[in-house]
C-alpha positions in Angstrom: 79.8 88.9 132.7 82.0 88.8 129.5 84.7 86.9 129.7 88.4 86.9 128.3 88.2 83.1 126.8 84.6 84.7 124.6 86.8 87.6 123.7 89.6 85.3 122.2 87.0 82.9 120.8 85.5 86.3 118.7 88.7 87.5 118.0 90.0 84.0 116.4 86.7 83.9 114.2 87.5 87.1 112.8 91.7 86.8 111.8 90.3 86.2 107.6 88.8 89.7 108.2 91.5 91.3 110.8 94.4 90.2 107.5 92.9 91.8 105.1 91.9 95.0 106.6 95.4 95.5 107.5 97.0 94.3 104.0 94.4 96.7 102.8 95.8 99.5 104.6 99.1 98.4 104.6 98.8 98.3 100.8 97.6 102.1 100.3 98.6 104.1 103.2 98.6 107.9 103.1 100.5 110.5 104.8 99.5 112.8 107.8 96.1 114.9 107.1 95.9 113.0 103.9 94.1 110.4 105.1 91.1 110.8 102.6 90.8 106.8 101.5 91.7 105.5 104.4 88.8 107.3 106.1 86.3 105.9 103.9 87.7 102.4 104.2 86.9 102.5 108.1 83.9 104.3 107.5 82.8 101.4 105.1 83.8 98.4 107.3 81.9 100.4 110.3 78.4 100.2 108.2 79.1 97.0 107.2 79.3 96.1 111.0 76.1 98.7 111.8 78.2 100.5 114.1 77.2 104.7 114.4 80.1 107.4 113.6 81.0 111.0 112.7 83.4 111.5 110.3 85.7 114.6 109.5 86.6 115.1 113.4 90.0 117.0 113.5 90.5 116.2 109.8 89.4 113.1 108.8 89.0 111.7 111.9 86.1 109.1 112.8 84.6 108.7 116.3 81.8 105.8 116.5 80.3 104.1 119.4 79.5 100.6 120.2 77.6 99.9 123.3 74.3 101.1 125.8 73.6 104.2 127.5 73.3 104.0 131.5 76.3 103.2 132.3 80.3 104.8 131.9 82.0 105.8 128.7 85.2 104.4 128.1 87.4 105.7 124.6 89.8 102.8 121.7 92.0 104.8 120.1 93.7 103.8 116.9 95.8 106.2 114.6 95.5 105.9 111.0 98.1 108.0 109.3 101.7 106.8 107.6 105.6 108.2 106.8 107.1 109.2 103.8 109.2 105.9 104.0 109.8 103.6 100.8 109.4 100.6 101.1 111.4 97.5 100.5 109.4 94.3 102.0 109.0 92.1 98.9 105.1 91.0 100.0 101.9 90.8 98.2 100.5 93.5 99.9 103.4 96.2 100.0 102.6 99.8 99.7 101.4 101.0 96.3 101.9 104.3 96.9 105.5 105.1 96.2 107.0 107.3 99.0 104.7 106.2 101.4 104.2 103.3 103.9 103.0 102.2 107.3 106.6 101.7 108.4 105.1 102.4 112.2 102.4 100.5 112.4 99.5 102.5 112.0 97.6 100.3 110.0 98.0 97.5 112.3 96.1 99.7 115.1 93.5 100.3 113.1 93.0 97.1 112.5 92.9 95.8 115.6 90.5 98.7 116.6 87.8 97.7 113.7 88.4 93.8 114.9 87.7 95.5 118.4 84.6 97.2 117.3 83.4 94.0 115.8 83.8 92.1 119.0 82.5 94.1 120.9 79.1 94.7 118.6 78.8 91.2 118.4 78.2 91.5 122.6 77.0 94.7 122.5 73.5 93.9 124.6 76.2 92.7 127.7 78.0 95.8 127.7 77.8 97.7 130.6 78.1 101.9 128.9 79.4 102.7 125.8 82.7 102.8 124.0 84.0 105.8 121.6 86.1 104.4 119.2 88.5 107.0 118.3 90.0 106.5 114.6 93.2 109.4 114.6 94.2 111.1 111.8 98.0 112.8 111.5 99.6 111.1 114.4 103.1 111.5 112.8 103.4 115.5 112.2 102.5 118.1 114.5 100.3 119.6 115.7 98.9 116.0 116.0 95.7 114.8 115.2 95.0 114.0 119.4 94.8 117.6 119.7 92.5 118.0 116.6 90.3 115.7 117.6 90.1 117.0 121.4 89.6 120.3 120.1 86.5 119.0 118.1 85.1 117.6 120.7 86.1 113.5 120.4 85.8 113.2 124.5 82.9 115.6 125.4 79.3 115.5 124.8 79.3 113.1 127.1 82.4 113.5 128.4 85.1 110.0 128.2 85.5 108.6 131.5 89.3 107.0 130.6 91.0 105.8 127.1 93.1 103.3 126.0 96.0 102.9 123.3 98.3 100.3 122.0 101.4 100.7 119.6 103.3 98.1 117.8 106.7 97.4 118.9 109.5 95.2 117.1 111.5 95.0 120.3 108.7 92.5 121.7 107.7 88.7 120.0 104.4 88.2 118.5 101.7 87.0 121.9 103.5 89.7 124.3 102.4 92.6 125.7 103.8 95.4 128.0 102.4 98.2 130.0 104.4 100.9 132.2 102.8 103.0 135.0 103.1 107.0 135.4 105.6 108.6 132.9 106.5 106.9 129.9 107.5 108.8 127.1 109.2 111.7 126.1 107.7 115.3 125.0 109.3 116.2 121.5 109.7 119.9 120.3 111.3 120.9 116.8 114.0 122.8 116.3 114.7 125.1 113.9 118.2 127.7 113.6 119.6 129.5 110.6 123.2 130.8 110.8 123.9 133.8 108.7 127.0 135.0 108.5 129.0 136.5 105.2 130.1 134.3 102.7 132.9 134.8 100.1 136.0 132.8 98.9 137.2 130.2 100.9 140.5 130.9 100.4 140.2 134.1 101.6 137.9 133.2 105.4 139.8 136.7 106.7 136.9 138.9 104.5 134.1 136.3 105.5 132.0 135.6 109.0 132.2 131.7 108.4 128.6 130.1 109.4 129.8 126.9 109.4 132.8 127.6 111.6 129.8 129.1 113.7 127.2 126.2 113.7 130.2 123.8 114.2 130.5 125.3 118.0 127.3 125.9 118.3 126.2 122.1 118.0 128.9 121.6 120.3 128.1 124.1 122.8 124.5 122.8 122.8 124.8 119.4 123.3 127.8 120.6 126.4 124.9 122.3 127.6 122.9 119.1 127.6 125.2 117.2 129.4 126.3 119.9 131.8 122.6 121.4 132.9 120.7 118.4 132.9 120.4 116.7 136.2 122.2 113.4 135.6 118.6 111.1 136.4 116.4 113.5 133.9 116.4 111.9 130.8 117.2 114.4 127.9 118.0 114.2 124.1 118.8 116.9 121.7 120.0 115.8 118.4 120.4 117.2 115.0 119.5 115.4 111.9 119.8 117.9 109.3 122.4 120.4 108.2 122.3 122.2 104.7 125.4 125.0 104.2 125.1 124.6 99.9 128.5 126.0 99.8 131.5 124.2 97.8 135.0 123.2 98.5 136.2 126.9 98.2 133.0 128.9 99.0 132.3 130.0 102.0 128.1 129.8 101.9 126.4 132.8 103.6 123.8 130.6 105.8 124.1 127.6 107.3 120.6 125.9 108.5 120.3 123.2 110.8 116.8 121.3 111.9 116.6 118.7 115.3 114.8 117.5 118.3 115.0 118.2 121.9 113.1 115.5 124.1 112.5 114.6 127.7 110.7 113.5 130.5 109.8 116.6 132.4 107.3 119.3 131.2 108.9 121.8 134.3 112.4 121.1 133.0 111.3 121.3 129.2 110.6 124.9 129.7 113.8 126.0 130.9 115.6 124.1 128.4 113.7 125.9 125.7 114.7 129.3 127.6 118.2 127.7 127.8 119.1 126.8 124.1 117.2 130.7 123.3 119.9 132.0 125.2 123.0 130.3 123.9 122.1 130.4 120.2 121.8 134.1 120.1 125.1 134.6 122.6 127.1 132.7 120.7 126.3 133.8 117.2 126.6 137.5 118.8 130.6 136.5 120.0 131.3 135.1 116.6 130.1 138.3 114.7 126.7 135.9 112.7 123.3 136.8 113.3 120.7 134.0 113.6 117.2 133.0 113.5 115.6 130.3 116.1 112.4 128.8 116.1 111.6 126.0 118.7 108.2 124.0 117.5 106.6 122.8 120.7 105.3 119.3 119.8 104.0 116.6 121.8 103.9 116.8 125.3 105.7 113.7 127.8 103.3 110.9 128.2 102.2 109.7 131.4 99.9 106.6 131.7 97.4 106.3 134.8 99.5 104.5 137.7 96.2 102.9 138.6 94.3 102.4 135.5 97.7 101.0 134.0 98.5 98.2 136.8 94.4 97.3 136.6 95.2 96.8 132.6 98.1 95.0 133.2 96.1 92.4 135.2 93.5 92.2 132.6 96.1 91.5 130.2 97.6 89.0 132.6 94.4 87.2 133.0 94.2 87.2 128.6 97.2 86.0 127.8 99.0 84.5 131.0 101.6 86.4 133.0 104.8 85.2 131.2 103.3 87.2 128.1 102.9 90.2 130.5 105.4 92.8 130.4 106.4 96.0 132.2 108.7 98.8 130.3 111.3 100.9 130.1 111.1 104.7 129.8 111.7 105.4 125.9 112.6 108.8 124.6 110.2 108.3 121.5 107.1 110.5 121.4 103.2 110.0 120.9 100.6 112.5 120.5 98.2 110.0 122.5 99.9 112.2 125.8 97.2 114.9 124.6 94.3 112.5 125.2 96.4 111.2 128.5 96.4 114.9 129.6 92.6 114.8 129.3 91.2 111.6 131.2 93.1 109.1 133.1 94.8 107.0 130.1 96.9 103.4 129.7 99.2 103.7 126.5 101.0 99.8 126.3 102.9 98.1 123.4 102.0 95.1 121.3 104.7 92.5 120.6 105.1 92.5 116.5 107.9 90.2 115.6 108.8 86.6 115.1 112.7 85.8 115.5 111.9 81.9 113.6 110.0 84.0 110.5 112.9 86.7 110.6 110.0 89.3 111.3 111.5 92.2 113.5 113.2 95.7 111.7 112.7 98.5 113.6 110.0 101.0 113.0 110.3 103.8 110.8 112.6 101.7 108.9 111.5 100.5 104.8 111.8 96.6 106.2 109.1 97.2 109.5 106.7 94.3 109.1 104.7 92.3 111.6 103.9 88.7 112.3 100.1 88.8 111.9 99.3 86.9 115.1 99.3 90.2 116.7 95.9 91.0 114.8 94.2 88.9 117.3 96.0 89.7 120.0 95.9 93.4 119.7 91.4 93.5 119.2 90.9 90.8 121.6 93.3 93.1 124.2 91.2 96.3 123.2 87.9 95.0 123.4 88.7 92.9 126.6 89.8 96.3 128.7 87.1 97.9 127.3 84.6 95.7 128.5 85.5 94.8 131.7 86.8 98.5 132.5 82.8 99.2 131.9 81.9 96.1 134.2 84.4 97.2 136.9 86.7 100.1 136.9 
């Protein structure tokens, strides 16, 4: 029987190499289905361990295996990619590429899912089955590399029994972890609406159909809609983040574009609203004389973890790292293309405390300042290889 106190005993013994694969990676991260170096880094640490994989799996994807035939098949799943973020953290290892950093923690899960490959090779003749470790490409832009990977086949042949998945999160101190049963996290779909109208002197708005006048009540009307069709307890989100009219203080442009997000928590409800916003965008453009163009991106789908498979990780975690370090969550409205593999085989998704108030360690993710306190390294491969392991000895 593996237990947790061997797993932390591994993992400690490894933090030299857990910090600097992940200043590594944090040092040259690359953008979604770009992730050419990255994917030979892994590749090359999983030889140096003598652990079998197949690259080039819905992009440049990696699936290896640690373990024995005979018994179950349980799937790690770490995603590899980064955002076109800046960044500002004034460390040794800050990103060299300019543009582009792992302001979401990517190369942290990566990390911790090499430190739990080692760990688990290093007991691989007590493990009961096998484990796919899943190395994802393109978490970060649609249509996802969860899907890519599914579609080439990450959990068949034989097929994955359950997965796992962690994420970073600032919200949490450094030695904490937290897991929530059923649904989670939001779907998130793209949208995309031009306004064209007539443009012409702004002084003269009588000889123009005004576009902005137009998308001015039409991002009213839609969040109205929001507020007034939604059931009051079904979380929902629509916001825009971009609008580009190029006209000037007396020009009236002809087009006005505007780009957002529309999130929630139901996939049944999801669909109407997409039917919804179709309706109102070309209604109201028709009564105010502009013509428009609407494209709604369906992205990621809601996330729902495994009610049972969560609560047994939650104890595993408990008996890791002691109850008071043992967290449950909130719903969040954020999205994760990890819902694709959770749509697949029963799945636990949980978050990884990151920060360290007394270092001044916490920004929020997707911001140029995210950084973690490395503790977490250990934490997050000793958590991975310990459900794992005992989710092939007793699930």
């Amino acid at each position: 029987m593996i237990r947790p106190i061997d797993i932390l005993s591994k993992a400690a013994s490894a933090r030299e190499a857990l910090v600097k694969d992940r200043r590594h990676l944090h040092a040259n991260p690359e953008l979604s289905f770009h992730e050419v170096e990255t994917a030979k880094y892994i590749a090359g640490r999983l030889r140096e361990m003598g652990i079998p994989f197949q690259e080039n799996v819905g992009g440049y994807g990696i699936v290896a295996h640690v373990g024995n035939d005979g018994g179950k098949l349980v799937a790690l799943r770490g995603d590899m990619d980064a955002l076109p973020i800046t960044e500002e953290n004034e460390i040794d290892y800050a990103s060299k590429n300019q543009g582009v950093m792992h302001a979401c923690g990517h190369d942290v899960h990566t990390t911790c899912l090499l430190g739990a490959a080692e760990i688990l090779k290093s007991m691989e003749a007590d493990l009961n089955g096998k484990v796919r470790l899943l190395f994802q490409p393109a978490e970060e832009r649609l249509p996802g590399g969860a899907s890519l990977m599914i579609a080439d086949g990450a959990l068949k042949n034989p097929n994955v029994e359950l997965i796992f998945g962690q994420h970073v999160f600032p919200d949490m101190e450094v030695g904490q972890v937290g897991f929530r049963q059923g649904m989670y996290m939001a779907s998130a779909d793209e949208i995309y609406i031009t306004v064209k109208g007539k443009g012409g002197h702004a002084a003269l708005p009588h000889t123009c159909i005004d576009p902005v006048l137009v998308t001015a009540q039409l991002l009213t009307a839609l969040q109205q809609m929001v507020s007034r069709r939604a059931q009051p307890d079904m979380p929902t989100v629509l916001s825009f983040g971009k609008v580009i009219a190029n006209g000037a203080t007396n020009v009236i442009p002809d087009k006005v574009m505007i780009e957002g997000t529309m999130r929630t928590l139901n996939e049944d409800w999801r669909q109407k609203l997409h039917g919804l916003i179709t309706e109102l965008v070309h209604g109201l453009c028709k009564s105010m004389g502009a013509e428009v163009d609407l494209e709604i991106r369906k992205g990621y789908p809601c996330l729902v973890n495994d009610p049972d498979l969560t609560a047994w990780s939650k104890q595993k975690a408990i008996d890791l790292l002691g109850e008071e370090n043992v967290h449950d969550l909130p719903l969040r409205m954020t999205a994760e293309d990890f819902a694709y593999f959770a749509q697949e085989v029963p799945a636990c998704f949980y978050r990884l405390g990151t920060s360290n108030t007394a270092k001044k360690i916490g920004a929020p993710l997707h911001t140029s300042r995210f950084n973690i306190d490395e503790d977490a390294l250990e934490i997050g491969a000793s958590l991975m290889a310990t459900l794992a392991a005992k989710a092939l000895e007793e699930y």
